[in-house]
VOGU-3710 file (C-alpha; in Angstrom, 3 decimals, decimal comma):
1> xxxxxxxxxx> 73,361/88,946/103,808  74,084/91,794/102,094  77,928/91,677/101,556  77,842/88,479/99,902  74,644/89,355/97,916  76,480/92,395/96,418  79,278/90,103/95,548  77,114/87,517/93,773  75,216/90,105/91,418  78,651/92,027/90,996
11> xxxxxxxxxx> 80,243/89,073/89,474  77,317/87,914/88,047  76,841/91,591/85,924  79,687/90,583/83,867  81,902/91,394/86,519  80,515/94,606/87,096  81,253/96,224/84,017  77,762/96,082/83,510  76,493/100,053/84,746  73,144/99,023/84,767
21> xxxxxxxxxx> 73,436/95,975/86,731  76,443/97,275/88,911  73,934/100,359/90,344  71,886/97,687/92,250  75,170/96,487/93,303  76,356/100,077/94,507  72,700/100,803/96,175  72,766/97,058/98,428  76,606/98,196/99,325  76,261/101,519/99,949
31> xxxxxxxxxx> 72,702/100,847/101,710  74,196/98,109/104,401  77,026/100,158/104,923  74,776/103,155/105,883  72,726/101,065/107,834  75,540/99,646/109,731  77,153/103,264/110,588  74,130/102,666/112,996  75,224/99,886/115,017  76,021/100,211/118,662
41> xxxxxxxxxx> 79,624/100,930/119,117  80,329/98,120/121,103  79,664/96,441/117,330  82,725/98,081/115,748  84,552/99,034/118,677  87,781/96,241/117,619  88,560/97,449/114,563  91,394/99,407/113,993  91,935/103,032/113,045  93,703/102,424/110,173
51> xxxxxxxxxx> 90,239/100,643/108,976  88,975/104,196/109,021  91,962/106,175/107,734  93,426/104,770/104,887  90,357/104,350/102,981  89,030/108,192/104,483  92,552/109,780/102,972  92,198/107,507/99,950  88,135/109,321/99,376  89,911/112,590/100,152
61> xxxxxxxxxx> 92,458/112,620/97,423  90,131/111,646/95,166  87,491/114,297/96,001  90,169/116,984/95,460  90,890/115,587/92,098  87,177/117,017/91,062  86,941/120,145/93,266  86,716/123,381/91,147  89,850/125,294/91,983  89,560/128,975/92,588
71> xxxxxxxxxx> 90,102/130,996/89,428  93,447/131,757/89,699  94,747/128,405/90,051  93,053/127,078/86,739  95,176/124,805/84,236  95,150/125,160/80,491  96,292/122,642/78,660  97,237/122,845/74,713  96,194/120,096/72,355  97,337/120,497/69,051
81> xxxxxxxxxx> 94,716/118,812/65,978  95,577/119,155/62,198  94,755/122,574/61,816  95,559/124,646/64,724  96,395/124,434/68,396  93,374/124,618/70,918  93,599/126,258/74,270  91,675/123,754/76,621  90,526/125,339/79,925  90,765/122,499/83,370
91> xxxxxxxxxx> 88,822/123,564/86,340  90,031/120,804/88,324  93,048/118,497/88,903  90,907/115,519/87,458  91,419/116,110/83,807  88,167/114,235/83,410  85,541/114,939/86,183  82,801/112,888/84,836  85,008/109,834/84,565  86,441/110,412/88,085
101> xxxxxxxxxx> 83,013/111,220/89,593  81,867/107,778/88,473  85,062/105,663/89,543  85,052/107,677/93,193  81,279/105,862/93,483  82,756/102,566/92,610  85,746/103,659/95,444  83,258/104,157/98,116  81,213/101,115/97,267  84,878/99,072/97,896
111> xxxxxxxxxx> 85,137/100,982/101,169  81,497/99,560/102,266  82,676/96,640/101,137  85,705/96,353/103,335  83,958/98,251/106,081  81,026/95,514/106,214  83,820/92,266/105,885  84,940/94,251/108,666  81,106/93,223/110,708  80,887/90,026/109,200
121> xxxxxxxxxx> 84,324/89,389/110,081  83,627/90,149/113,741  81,528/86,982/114,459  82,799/83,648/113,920  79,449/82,009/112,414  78,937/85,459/109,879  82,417/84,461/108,929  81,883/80,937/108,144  78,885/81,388/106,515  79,997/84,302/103,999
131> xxxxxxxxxx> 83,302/81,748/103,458  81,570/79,232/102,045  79,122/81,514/100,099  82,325/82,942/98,351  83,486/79,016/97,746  79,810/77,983/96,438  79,832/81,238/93,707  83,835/80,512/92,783  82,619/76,618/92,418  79,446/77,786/90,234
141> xxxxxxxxxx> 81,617/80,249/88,255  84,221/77,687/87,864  81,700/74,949/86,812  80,409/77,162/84,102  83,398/78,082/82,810  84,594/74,765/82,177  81,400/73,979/80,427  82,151/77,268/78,126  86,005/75,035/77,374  84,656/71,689/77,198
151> xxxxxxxxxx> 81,109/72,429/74,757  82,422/75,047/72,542  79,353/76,820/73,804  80,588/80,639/74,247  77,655/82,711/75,825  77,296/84,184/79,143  73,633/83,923/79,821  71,951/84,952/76,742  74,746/87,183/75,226  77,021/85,807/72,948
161> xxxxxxxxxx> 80,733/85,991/73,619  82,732/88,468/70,935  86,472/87,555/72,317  88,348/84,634/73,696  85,624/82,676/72,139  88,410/79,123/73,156  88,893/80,043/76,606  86,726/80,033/80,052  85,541/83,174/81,267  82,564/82,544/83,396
171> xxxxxxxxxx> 80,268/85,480/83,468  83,253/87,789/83,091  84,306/89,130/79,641  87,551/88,792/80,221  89,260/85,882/80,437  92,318/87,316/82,802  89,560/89,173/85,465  87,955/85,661/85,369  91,242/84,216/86,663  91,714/87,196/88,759
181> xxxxxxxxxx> 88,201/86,364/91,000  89,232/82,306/91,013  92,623/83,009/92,363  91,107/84,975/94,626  88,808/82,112/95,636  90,966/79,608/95,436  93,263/79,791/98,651  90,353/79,773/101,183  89,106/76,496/99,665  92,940/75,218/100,345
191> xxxxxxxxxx> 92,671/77,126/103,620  89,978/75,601/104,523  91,152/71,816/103,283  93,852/72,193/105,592  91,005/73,190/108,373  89,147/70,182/108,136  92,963/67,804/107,555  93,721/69,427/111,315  90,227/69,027/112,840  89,959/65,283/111,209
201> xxxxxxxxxx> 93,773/64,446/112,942  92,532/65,811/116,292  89,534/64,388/116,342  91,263/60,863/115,644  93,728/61,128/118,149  91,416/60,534/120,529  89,891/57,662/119,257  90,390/53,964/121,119  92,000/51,464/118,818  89,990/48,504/119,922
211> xxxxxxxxxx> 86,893/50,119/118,553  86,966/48,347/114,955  87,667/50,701/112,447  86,530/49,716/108,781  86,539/51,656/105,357  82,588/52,344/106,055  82,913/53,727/109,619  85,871/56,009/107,622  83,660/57,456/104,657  80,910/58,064/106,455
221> xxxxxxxxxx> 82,482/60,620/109,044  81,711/63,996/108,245  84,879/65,552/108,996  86,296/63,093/105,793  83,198/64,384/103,498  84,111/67,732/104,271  87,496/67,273/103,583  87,311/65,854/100,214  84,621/68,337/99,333  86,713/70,918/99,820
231> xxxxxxxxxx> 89,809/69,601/97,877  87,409/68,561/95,101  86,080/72,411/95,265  90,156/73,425/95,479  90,789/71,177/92,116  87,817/72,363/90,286  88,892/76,141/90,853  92,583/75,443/89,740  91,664/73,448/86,534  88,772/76,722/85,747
241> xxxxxxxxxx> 91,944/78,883/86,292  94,003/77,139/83,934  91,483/76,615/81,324  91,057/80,263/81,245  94,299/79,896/79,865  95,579/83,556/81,525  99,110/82,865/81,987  99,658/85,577/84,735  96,803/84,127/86,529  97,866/80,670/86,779
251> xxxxxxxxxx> 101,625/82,075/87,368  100,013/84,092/90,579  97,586/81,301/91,645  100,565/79,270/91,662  103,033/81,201/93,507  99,922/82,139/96,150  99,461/78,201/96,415  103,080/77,774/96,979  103,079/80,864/99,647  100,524/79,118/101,450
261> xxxxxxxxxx> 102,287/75,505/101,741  105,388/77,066/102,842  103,471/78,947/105,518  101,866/76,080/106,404  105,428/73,884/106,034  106,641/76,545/108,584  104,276/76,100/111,494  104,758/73,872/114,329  103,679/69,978/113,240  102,144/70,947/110,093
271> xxxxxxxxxx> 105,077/70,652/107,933  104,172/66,676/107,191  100,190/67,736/106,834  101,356/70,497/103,790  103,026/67,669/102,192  100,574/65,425/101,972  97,864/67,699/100,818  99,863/69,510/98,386  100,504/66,279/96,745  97,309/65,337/96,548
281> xxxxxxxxxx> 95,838/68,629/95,351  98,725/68,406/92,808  98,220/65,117/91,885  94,545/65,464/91,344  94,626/68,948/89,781  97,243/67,491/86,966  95,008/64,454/86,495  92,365/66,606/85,466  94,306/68,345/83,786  95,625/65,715/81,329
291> xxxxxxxxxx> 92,223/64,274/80,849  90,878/67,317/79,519  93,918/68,605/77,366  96,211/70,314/78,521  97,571/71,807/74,760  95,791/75,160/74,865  97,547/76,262/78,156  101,262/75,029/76,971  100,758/76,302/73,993  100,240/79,545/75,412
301> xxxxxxxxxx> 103,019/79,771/77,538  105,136/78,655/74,821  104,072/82,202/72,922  105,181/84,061/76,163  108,946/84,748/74,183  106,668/86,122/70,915  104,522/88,529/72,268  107,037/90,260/74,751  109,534/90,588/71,731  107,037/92,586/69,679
311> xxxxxxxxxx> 108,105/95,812/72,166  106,482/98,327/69,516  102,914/96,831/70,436  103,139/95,122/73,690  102,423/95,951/77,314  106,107/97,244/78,045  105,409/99,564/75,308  102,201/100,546/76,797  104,099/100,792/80,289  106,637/102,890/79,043
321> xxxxxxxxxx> 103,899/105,823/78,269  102,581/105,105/81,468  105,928/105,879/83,380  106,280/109,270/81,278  102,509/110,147/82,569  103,682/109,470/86,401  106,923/112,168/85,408  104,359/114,299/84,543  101,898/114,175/87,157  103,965/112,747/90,261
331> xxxxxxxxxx> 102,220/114,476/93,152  98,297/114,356/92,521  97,548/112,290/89,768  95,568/113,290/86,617  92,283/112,045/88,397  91,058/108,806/89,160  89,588/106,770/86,091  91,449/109,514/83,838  94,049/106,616/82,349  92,263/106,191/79,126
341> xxxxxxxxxx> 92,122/109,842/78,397  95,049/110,967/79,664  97,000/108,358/77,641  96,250/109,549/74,199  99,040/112,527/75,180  101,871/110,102/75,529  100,384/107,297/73,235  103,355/105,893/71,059  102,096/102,673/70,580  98,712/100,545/69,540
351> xxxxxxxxxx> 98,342/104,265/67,010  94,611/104,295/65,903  93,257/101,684/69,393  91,833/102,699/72,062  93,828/102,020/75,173  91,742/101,686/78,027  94,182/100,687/80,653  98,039/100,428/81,534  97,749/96,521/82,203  99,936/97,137/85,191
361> xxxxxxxxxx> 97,579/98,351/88,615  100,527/100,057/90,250  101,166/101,837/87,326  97,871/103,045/86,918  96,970/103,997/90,431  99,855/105,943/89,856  99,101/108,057/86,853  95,290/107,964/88,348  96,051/109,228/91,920  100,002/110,526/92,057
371> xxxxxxxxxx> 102,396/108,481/93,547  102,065/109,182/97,079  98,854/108,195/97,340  99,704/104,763/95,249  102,209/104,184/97,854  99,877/104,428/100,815  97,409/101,865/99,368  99,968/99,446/98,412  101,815/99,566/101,385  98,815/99,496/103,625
381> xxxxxxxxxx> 97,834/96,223/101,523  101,450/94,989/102,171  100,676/95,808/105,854  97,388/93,851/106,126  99,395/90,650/104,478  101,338/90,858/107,002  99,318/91,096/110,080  96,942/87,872/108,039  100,358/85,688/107,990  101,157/86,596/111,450
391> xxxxxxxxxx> 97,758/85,642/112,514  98,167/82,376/110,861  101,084/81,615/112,981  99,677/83,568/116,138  95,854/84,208/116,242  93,825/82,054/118,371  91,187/79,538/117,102  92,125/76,540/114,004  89,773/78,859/111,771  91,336/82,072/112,575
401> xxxxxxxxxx> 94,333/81,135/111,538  92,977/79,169/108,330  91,041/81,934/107,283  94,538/84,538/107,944  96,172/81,725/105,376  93,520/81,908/102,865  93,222/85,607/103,272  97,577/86,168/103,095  97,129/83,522/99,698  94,386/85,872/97,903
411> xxxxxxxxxx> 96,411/89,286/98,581  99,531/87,362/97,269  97,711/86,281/94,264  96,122/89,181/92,964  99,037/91,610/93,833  100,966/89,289/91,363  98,711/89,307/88,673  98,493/93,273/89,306  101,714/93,588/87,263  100,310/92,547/84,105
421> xxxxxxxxxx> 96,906/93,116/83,914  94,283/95,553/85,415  91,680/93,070/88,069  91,644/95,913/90,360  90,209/98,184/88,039  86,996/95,984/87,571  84,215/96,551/90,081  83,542/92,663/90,568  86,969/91,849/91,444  87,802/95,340/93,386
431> xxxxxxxxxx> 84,930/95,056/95,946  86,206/90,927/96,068  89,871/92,078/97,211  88,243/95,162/99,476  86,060/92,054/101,439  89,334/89,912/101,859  91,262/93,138/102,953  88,146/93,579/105,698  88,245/89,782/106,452  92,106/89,848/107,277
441> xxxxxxxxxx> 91,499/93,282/109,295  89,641/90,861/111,576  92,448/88,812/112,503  92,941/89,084/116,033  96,291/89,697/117,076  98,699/87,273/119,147  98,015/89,142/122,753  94,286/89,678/121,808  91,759/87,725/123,640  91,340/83,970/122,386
451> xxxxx> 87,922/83,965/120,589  84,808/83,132/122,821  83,898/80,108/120,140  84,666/76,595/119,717  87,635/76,063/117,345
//
């Protein structure tokens, strides 16, 4: 499948800050999608115009960022060096083409992405299969970066790590993007523990009580197996997550976790069902939690008061520029993937670094694109949560609504950890969120037809 295949070698490419590696991803994306553009109709005809739209205006903007303008309209900018002040001619809005050129590719290949969750989303087997792909590469990525924790050995493949050298990061350099792709992972293995919980009650009800019923008979049913393999998977994620030892990340994994058991506390007869596995996922995750250490992660919250203190060199003070580049530039933007050059004109802190990003997406899409434009993708996200929780409540089919839950838990995480950090602007994680976006587009609404399938 090619979706999940460009996921895998995007997150296996060092999250896809690899260029080399990420080209094979953009040619696999960008190749499906074309080949799927020649589907019958009948193939796409349920998805929704806003599928089309959003991410169309979205490619439009951006393409006018590196149009030439027409003579007359052409900016010149004044930068001022030790010597003397330099008239700098701009023949576009993008005050870098080259760098907005190269993060419009990485655009589109998110808008195949979405576009082909979109397909796969479509068909109820596609869907389960690319599910439980995306649960096998967060439980492989997981795996490996607990070994990186627990051995002290810090390489990802043969390269040898240069920073957080004490933390797990998987295949990702970073040790927040890491925990941006697990909490991304993470609900739909809770989503689909509570799956298996409801399938396992229903398919007990109607069981006779005089057939004898001993512990054997009970571990050997498959709907049990599943169900522990999945909250093992769940438990393994969350202690990754935490070993990584982001503190935003296990702040939005958490508060996506606790979205999700409230959801679920809130629908008819599953109130009792989220109490009982959130206690044991609890439980369990703290277990293993205390048996490893859990030192490194307190200790790191407990330098939270520190590091925001320190205003001069911090991320408010880095956010603070930002907000005078959105003044500046409210309408259009300086360009997309412009941030880190842009910056230097307002840079008042972190004098003699290079500051690559605002550690806050909203702010960034801001400066990038204008603020209109950051607006209509963040409320169009905000839209699609919505219409995955109401499918959880409404859409037809036990998976459906599972996989609306896990979907409405991954856009809650990673628009949380958006505040601090910058997951969206790395490829692995972008396309990730762009597939989840496509997977809760697929959500069929309450007065839809109920899905041909067994649930």
């Amino acid at each position: 499948m090619a979706l999940i295949a460009g996921v895998v070698f995007a997150v296996l490419a060092f999250g896809g800050t690899n260029p080399a590696y990420f080209a094979l991803v953009q040619i696999i994306l960008l190749g499906a999608a074309a080949l799927a553009m020649r589907m019958p109709k009948s193939e796409v005809a349920g998805m929704a115009p806003a599928a089309f739209a959003i991410p169309a205006a979205l490619a439009g903007i951006a393409l006018l960022q590196i149009c030439p303008l027409p003579e007359k309209f052409l900016f010149v900018r004044h930068t001022a060096d030790a010597m003397n002040d330099v008239a700098v001619a701009r023949k576009s809005l993008s005050f870098a083409p080259y760098s907005t050129r190269t993060s419009f590719l990485i655009l589109i290949t998110c808008f195949a992405a979405f576009f082909l969750a979109q397909i796969v989303g479509e068909n109820r087997e596609r869907k389960r299969r690319f599910i439980n792909s995306l649960l096998v590469l967060g439980t492989a990525e997981a795996l490996y970066g607990l070994v990186q924790y627990l051995s002290g050995w810090q390489y990802i493949f043969a390269y040898a790590k240069i920073y957080d050298l004490e933390e797990a990061t998987g295949t990702y350099i970073n040790r927040n993007h890491y925990a941006g792709f697990l909490e991304m992972i993470l609900p739909f293995s809770v989503a689909l523990l509570f799956y298996e919980y409801e399938k396992s009650r229903g398919a007990g009800s109607g069981t006779s009580f005089t057939v004898p019923v001993n512990l054997k008979s009970i571990l050997i049913r498959q709907s049990l197996q599943r169900l522990l393999l999945f909250l093992a998977v769940a438990v393994v994620l969350f202690a990754a997550l935490c070993f990584s030892r982001s503190r935003m990340g296990i702040a939005a994994a958490v508060a996506s976790l606790s979205v999700m058991f409230g959801l679920a506390g809130l629908s008819r007869s599953r109130g009792k069902k989220g109490l009982v596995l959130a206690g044991a996922f609890a439980a369990l995750s703290l277990g293993l939690a205390v048996w490893i250490g859990p030192g490194p992660i307190v200790e790191r919250f407990e330098n939270v008061g520190q590091e925001f203190t320190m205003r001069e060199q911090s991320r408010f003070a880095i956010w603070q520029d930002s907000r005078a580049l959105v003044r500046e530039h409210p309408l259009l933007g300086t360009g997309l993937g412009t941030f880190p050059i842009v910056y230097t004109q307002v840079q008042t802190t972190f004098l003699g670094q290079f500051v690559n990003h605002a550690h806050n997406d909203y702010l960034e899409l801001a400066v990038d694109l204008g603020v209109p434009t950051a607006l209509l993708l963040y409320g169009s996200i905000c839209m699609v949560f919505a219409r995955a929780a109401r499918g959880f409540f409404h859409a037809h089919g036990k998976f459906e609504r599972y996989v609306a839950l896990g979907c409405a838990g991954s856009i809650v995480a990673i628009l949380l950890h958006s505040l601090t950090d910058f997951n969206l602007y790395i490829p692995a994680n972008a396309i990730l969120f762009s597939t989840i976006l496509g997977l809760a587009m697929t959500v069929p609404r309450p007065n839809s037809a109920p899905w041909s399938a067994a649930p």
